[in-house]
C-alpha positions in Angstrom: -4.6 -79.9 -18.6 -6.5 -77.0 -20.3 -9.0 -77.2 -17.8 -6.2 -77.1 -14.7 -4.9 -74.1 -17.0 -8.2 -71.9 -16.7 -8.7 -72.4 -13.2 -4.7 -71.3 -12.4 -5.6 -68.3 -14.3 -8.7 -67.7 -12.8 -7.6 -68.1 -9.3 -4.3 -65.9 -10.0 -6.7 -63.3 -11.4 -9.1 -63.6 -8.4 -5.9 -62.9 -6.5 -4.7 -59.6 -8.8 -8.3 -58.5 -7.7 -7.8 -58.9 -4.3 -4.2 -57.3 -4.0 -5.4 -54.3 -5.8 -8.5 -53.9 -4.0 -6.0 -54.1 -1.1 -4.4 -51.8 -2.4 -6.4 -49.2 -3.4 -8.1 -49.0 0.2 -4.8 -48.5 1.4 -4.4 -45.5 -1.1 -7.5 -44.1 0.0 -7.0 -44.1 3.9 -3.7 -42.7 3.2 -5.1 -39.7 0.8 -7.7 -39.3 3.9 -5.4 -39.0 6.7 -3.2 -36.7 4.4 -6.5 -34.6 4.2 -7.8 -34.4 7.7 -4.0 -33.2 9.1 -4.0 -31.0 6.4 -7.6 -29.7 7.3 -6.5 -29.8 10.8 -3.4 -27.6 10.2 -5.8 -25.3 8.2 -8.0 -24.4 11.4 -5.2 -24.0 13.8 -3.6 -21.3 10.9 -7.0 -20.1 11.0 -7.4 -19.9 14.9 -3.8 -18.4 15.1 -4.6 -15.9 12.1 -7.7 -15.1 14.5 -5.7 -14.2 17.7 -2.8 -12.5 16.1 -5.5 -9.6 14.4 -7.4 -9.5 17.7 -3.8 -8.7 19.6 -3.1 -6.1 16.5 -6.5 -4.5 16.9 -5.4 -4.3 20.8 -2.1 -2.8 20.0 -3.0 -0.3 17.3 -5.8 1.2 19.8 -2.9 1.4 22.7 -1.2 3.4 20.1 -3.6 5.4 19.0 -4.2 6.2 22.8 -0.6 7.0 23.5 -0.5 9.3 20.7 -3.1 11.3 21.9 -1.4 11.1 25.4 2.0 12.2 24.0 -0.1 15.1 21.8 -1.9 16.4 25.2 1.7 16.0 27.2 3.8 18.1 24.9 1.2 20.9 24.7 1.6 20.7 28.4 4.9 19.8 28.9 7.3 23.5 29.4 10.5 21.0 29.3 9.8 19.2 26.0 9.3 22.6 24.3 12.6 24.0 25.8 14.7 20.9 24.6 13.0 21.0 21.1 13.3 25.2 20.7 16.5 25.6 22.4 18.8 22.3 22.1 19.7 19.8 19.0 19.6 17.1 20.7 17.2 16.8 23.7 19.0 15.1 26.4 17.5 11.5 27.7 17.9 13.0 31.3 16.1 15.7 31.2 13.1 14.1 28.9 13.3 11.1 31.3 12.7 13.6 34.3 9.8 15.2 32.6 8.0 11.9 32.0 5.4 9.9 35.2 7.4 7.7 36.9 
């Protein structure tokens, strides 16, 4: 009977072994999937992050250009100077009509 005993003990150990190892292979592929998306999410932030300063670098130089445009217009511009000495408030029309169409 002791004998019988052991081996029950042994072979219900052998299996405890087993279901953890089982286990903790599951764990692992689970923590390694959890890490690639999360790598893969990183370098699509990373590639958006990329784009958005490219289109802000774009943008602040077509601002920077259409501030100098608007600088060279109104030293120019006989209309803009007569709405801003002689009226409040310079009416859309007549800006609009000063303006390339």
């Amino acid at each position: 009977a002791n004998v019988f005993q052991s081996h029950e003990e042994d072979d219900r150990k052998v299996r405890r072994r087993e279901k953890n190892r089982v286990a903790a292979q599951r764990s692992r592929k689970k923590q390694t999937q959890k890490a690639d998306k999360l790598h893969e999410e990183y370098e699509s932030l990373e590639q958006e992050n990329t784009s958005l300063k490219r289109e802000i670098g774009k943008l602040t130089d077509e601002m920077k250009h259409l501030s100098e445009v608007l600088k060279d217009h109104e030293k120019i511009c006989p209309l803009l100077h007569c709405t801003m000495n002689f009226v409040t408030i310079p009416r859309p029309d007549a800006l609009a009509s000063c303006l390339p169409r």
